[in-house]
N, C-alpha and C positions, 0 to 999 in steps of 0.2 A: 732527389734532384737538388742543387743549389738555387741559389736565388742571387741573381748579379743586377744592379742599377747602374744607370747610364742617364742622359740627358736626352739623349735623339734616339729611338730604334729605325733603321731603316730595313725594309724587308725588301730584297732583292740588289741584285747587284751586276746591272747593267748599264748603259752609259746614265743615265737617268740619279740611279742610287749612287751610280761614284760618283757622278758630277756633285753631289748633295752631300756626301761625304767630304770632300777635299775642299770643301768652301767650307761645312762647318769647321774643320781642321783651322783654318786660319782666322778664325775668330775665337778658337781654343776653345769650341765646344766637342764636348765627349757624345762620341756616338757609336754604334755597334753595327755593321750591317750584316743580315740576314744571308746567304744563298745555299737553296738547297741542291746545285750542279757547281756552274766555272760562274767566273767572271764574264761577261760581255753579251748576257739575254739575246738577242733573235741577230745579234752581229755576227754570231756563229754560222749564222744562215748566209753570210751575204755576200755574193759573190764578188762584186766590185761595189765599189761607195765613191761617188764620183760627185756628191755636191755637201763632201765636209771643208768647207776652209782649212785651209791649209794645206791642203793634196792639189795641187794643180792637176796631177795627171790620175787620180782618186787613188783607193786603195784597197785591196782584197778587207772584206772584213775578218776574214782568221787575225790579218797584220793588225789592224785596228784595235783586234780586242786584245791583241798582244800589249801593245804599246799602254792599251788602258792599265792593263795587268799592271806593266811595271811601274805607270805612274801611281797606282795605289799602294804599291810595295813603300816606292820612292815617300811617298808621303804618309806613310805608316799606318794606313785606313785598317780597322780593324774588322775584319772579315770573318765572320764563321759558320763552317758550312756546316748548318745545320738548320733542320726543317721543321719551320714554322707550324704548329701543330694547329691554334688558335689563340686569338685574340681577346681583352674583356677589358673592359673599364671601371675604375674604381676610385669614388672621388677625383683626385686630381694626376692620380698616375693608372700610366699603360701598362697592364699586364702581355708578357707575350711566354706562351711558353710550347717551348722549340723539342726535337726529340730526344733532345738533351737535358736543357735547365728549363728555368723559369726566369722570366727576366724582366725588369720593372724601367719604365721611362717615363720621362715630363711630356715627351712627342713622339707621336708613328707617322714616319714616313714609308706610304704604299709604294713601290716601286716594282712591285714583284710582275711586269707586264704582260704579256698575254699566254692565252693555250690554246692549242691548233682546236678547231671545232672536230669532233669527230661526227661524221656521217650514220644515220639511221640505216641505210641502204649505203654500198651492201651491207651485207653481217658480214663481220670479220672473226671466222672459226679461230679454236682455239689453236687448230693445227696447222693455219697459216701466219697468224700472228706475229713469226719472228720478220717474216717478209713484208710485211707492211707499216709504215711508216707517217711518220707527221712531220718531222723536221729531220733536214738534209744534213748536219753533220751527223747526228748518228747514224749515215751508213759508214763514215769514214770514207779512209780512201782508196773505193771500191774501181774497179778499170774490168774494160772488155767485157760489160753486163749491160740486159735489156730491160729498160727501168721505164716502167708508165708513171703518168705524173698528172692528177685528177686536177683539173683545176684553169683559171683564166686570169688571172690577176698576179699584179706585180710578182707575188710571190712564189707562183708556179712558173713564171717565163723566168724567173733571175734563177732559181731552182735546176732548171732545166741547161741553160748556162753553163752552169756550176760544174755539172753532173754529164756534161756532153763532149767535154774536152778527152775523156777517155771513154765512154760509152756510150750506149744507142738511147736514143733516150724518144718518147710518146708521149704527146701534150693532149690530151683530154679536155675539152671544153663543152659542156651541156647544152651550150644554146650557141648562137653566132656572135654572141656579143663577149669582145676579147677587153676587160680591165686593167690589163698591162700597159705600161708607158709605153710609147708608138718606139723610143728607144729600143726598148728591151723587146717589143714585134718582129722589128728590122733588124735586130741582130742573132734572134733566132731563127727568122726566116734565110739568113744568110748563112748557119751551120747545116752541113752537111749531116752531122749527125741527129739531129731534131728531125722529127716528123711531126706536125700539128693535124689534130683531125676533132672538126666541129659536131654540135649535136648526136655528143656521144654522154651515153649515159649506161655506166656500170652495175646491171643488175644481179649478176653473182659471182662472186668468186670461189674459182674450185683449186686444188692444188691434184697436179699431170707429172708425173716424171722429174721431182722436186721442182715444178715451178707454177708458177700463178697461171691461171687460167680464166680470163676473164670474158663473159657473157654482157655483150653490150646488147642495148634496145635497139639496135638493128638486125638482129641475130649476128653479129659483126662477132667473132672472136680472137682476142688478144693474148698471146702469151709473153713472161716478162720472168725478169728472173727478181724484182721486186718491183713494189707497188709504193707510190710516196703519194699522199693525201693532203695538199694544198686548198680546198676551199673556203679556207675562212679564218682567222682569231676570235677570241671573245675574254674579257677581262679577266685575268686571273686572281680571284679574289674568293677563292672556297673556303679561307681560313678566318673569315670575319665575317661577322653577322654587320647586313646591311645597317642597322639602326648606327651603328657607331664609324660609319662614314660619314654622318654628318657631325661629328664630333667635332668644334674646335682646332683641337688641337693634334687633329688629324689631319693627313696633308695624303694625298695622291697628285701623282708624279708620273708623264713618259707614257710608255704605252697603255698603261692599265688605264688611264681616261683619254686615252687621245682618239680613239676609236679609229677610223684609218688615217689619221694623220702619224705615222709611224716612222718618224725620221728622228735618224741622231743627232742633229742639231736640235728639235724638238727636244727631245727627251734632255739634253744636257743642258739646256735653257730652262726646264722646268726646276731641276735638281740643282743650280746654282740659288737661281730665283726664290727657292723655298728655302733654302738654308739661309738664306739674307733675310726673307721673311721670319724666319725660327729667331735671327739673331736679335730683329728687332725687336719682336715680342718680349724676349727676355731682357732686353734692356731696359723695356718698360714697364717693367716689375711683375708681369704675368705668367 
């Protein structure tokens, strides 16, 4: 492996890591960012974005993380996709090393935001696995399929959205209580193709005639040609031992601390904000 230095590492690169990157750019500090997929973290997910400045009438997030794409091109952010293996501290430089190189910095910036929670219940066989799912661009762009969707919160009603414009789509909620914006209620409740159905709770899944076959606690059974699993995020942070989050010269950014506060103007506000702070420190001889 080589060994490459830099001034800033930023791990992840979604609006959060770019916004952090293109500010240190113009104070002409050298920085590397991390990603181990695309550009644009959970905006992949999102159907419409409709409170970013600037969109009067909002905007699909596929376009958004398009446009993020090219303004990192445009500003010549150095991007490489490659994956973060772990992290370590040593005197006064970061070690990061990727499945690539080794790579040494004066600061780590955490960006790398969350990872869908996966569920104890059901068990997901190994011979279902390709049909089941966490996040919604990796079906692609699937049409005339019957798709359940586990889940009550923002991110299973915009999900569902998403995913309904060409297919049949089944909103699964455990309890009666719905954590989605009364928005995104009302405009599911107004799709023809959505069905929502409460105090449902999926206790096994079988695979029938290539499809999902699922065993709800009402003896209720659902069949589906895939299964998307929406209950939850939680920090994605496996690649560093906790003690060196409180490190200095450590910065978390964007979703990976924002806990449900999961918006892109968040996260671009933290990543401007930090790289102003990174500039300052350096100017004052630290």
């Amino acid at each position: 492996m080589e060994s490459k230095s830099t001034v800033v590492i930023i791990i992840g690169a979604g609006p959060a890591g770019i916004a952090c990157a293109i500010q240190l750019k113009r104070y002409n500090i050298d920085s590397i960012v991390f990603e181990k997929d695309k550009i644009g973290g959970l905006l992949k997910n999102a159907n419409i974005v409709e409170n970013y400045l600037g969109f009067p009438n909002g905007i699909s997030g596929k376009k958004l993380v398009q446009l993020i794409n090219t303004q990192s091109q445009t500003a010549k952010i150095n991007v490489k996709y490659e994956i973060v293996m772990s992290v370590e501290s040593f005197e006064d430089t970061i070690n990061v090393k990727t499945s690539k190189n080794i790579y040494h910095s004066k600061y780590l910036v955490i960006a790398s935001g969350t990872k869908p929670i996966i569920p104890k219940v059901p068990i997901i066989r190994d011979d279902i696995i390709e049909k089941v799912f966490f996040d919604i661009y990796k079906l692609g762009e699937i049409n005339g399929k019957k798709i359940v969707i586990i889940g009550g919160s923002d991110c299973a009603f915009d999900y569902a959205l998403n995913l309904s414009e060409f297919n049949q789509v089944i909103l699964l909620n455990r309890s009666t209580r719905i954590k989605a914006l009364p928005i995104l209620q009302e405009r599911c409740s107004h799709s023809g193709n959505i069905q929502y159905l409460d105090k449902r709770s999926v206790l096994k899944i079988e695979s029938v005639n290539n499809q999902l076959l699922l065993l709800c606690n009402n003896s209720e059974k659902l069949t589906a040609d895939y299964l998307l699993i929406a209950i939850g995020r939680e920090p994605n942070l496996d690649f560093i031992k906790n003690d060196l989050l409180n490190n200095p010269k450590v910065f978390q950014i964007g979703d990976v601390k924002n806990g449900q506060l999961r918006q892109t103007s968040i996260a671009t506000g933290d990543g401007t904000f930090t790289a102003m702070n990174i500039n300052m420190i350096l100017n004052q001889g630290n």
